[in-house]
N, C-alpha and C positions, 0 to 999 in steps of 0.2 A: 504494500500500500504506500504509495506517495505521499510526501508531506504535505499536497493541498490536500488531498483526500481527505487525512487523517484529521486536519484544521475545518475542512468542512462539516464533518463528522461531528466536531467536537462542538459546532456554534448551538445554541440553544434558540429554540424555535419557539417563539409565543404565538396563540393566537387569541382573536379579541372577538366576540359576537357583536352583529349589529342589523335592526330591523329596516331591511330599504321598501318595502309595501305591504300594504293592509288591503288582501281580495276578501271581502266579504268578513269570511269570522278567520279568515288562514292568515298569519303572517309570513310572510317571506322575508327570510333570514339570509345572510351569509358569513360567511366564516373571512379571517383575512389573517394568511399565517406570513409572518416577518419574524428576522434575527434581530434586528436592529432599528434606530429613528433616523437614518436619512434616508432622505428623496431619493425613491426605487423607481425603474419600469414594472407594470402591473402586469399580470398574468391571472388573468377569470376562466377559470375553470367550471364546464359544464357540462354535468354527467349524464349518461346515457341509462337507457331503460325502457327503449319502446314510447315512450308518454305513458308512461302505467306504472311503474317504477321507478327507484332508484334517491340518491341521499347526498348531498353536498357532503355528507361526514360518512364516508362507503369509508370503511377501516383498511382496503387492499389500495386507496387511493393515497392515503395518510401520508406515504412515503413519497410519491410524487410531488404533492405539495411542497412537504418540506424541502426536498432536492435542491426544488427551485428556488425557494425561499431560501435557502444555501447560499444559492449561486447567485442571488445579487437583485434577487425578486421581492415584491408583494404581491404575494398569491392569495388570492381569491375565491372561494368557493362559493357559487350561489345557489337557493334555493327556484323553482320555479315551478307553475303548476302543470299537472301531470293530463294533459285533455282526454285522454285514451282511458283512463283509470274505470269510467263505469264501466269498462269491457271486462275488468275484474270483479267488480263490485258489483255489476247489473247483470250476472252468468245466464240469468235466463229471459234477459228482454230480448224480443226478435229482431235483427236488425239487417238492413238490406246492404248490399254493396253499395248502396246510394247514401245510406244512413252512415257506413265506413268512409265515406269519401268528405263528408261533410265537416266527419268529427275529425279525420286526420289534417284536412285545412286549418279548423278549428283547434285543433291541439298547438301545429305548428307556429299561428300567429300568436295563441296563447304563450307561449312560450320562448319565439322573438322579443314580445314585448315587454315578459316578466329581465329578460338577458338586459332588454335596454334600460327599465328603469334602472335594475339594478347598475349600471354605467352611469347613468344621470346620478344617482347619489353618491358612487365613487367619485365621479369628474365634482360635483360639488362642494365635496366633504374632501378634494385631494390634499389638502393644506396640511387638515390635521393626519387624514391615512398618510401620509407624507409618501404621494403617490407623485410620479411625473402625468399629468393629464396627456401630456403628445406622446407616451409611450406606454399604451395599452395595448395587449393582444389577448384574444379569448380564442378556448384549448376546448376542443369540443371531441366527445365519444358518441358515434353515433347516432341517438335520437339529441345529442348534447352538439354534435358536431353539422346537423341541420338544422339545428338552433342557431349554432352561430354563422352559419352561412347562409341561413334566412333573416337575420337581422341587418346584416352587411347589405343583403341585396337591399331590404327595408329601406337604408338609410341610402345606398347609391339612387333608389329609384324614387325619393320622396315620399314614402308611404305615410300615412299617420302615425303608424307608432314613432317615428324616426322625430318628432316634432317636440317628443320628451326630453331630446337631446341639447346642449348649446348646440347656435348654428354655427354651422359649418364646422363642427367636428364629425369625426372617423376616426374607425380603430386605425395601431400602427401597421397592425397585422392578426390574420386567421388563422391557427390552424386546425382544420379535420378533419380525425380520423373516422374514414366512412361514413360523408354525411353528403349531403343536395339539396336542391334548393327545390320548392313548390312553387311555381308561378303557373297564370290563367294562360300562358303561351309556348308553343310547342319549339319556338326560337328563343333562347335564354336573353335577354336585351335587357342594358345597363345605362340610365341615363344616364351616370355619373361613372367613373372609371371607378372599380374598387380599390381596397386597397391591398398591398399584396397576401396574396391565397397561398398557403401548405395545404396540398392534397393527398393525404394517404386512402388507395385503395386496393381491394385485392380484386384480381379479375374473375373470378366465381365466388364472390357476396351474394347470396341468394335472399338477403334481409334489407338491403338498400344498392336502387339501383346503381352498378356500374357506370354502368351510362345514360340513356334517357326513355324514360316509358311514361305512358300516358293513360288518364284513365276519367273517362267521360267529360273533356275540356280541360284537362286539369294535367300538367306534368311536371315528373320529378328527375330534374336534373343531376345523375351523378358528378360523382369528380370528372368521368374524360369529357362528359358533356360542357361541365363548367370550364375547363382547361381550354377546350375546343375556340369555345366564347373569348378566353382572354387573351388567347393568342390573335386573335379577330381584331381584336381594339386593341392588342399592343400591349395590356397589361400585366404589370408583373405577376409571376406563379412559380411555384417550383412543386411540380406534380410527382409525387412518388408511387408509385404501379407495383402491385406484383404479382405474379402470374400463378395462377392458382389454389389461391389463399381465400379462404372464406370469408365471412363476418369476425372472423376470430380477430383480424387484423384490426379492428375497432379499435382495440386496447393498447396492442404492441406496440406502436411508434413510442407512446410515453415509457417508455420502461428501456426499449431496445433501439432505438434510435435517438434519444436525446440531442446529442452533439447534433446531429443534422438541424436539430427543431432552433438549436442555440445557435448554429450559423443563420438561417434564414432570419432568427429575430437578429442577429446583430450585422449581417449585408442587407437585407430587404426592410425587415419590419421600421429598422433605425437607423439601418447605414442610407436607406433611399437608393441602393442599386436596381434595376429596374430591367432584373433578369428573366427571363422565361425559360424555367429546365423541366425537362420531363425527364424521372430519371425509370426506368424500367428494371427490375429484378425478374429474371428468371431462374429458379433452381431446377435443374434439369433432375432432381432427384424426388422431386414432388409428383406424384399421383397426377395424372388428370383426370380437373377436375371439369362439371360442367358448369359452364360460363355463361349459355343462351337460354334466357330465361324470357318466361312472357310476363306481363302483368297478373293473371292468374296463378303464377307463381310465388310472387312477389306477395299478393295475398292470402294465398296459403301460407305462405310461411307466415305471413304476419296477424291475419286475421281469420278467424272461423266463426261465423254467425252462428249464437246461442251456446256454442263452445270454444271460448276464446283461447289461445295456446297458451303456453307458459312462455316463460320468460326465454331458454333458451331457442323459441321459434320464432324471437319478437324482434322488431326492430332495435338490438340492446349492443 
């Protein structure tokens, strides 16, 4: 072990609770883990779970946090509401693919807009979190990483939610693992250029799509779809693929590719290099897997009327 390691290791990690919204009788909480009182870039972390699960305080996360919080961060963990959950809690209301289509819109805006307050009280309160407000990036898993990649779009395209915001701020930078974006258009279109995107995906996720599928006017664009898009406008990306990898790949990059996530924040997110990589892994020693999947697939996996699946068939 290295003597930074050992020093990193050794720094003590506090963190401080605080209420950033009140939906109805729920508060929405987050967590904010820091070593120390000077002025940090923030890192908002947002978990995955389908919209039916999951916990800013998930115990197998704990250590990511801190890492980061380590290495020179205020890490963030937000609460948000979960729009999918009657599908747990409501096991035997009947519900149509028209009724699944409605509530997964509804979950994800829900859930953009909980990502964004929660920003509007960090960028408010940056003084005392002794945050840098121009160097935020939100770390999204799955249903957590269409989160933050439909709030970005929110705020590139003018949405409403985006108005909770100071104007004319933006994150420094995205990154996530296996997530897309939900727009009414089967052409992904950015009024406003983003800001630069980390895209972790595997190319047989049979839980979110790869690339772009559609479902009754309604589509969800994967990582190569969105990549596709910013290469189109020129805007920065560094896409990371890998070839035959399921949904597992949701979680990996925060644990096994760090260094990559800590280059792109420090040339893209802050340095303003204004790269576009697509990097591809292939390990010739993996299975093939299957890749071509239809919407009815994508629904099976995720949803089953009157018999909703578990966790591990969900969008997690």
């Amino acid at each position: 072990m290295t003597l930074l390691a050992t020093s990193l290791m050794a720094q003590d990690v506090k963190v401080a609770t605080y209420t950033f919204a009140h939906r109805g009788e729920q508060e929405l909480k987050l967590n904010i883990y820091s070593t120390n009182e000077n002025v940090e870039p923030c890192l908002i972390y947002i978990f995955g779970g389908a919209f039916v699960v999951g916990s800013r305080e998930e115990p197998s996360v704990i250590e990511v946090y801190e890492y980061f919080a380590r290495r020179g961060w205020k890490v963030i963990a937000i609460d948000y509401r979960l729009g999918l959950k009657p599908l747990i809690d409501e096991p035997d209301a009947k519900r149509s693919i028209f009724d699944f289509r409605s509530m997964l819109i509804d979950a994800i805006d829900m859930a953009a807009e909980d990502l964004i307050e929660a920003t509007a009280f960090v960028v408010s309160n940056a003084e005392v979190l002794k945050i840098d407000p121009a160097k935020i990036v939100t770390l999204g898993s799955s249903a957590g990483a269409i989160t933050a990649l439909q709030a970005e779009w929110a705020i590139c395209n003018e949405k409403p939610m985006a108005a909770l915001l100071p104007a004319g701020f933006n994150y420094s930078g995205v990154v996530a693992m296996a997530g897309a974006i939900c727009s009414p258009t089967r052409t992904l279109e950015w009024r406003h250029s983003p800001c630069p995107l980390m895209l972790f995906h595997g190319t047989a996720d049979a839980n979110v799509p790869y690339g772009r599928q559609s479902l009754f006017g309604v589509s969800l664009h994967g990582s190569e779809a969105i990549a596709e898009s910013l290469e189109e406008s020129g805007s920065p990306y560094w896409f990371y693929d890998v070839a035959n990898i399921d949904h597992n790949f949701s979680w990996r990059p925060m644990y096994f590719l760090r260094p990559e996530i800590e280059l792109f924040a420090e040339r893209m997110a802050f340095g303003g290099q204004r790269l576009q990589i697509h990097q591809r892994v292939d390990d010739t020693s993996l299975p093939e897997l299957e890749s071509d999947f239809s919407i009815l697939d994508y629904i099976k996996n995720n949803f089953a009327p009157n018999k909703p699946r578990g966790v591990d068939a969900a969008v997690y």
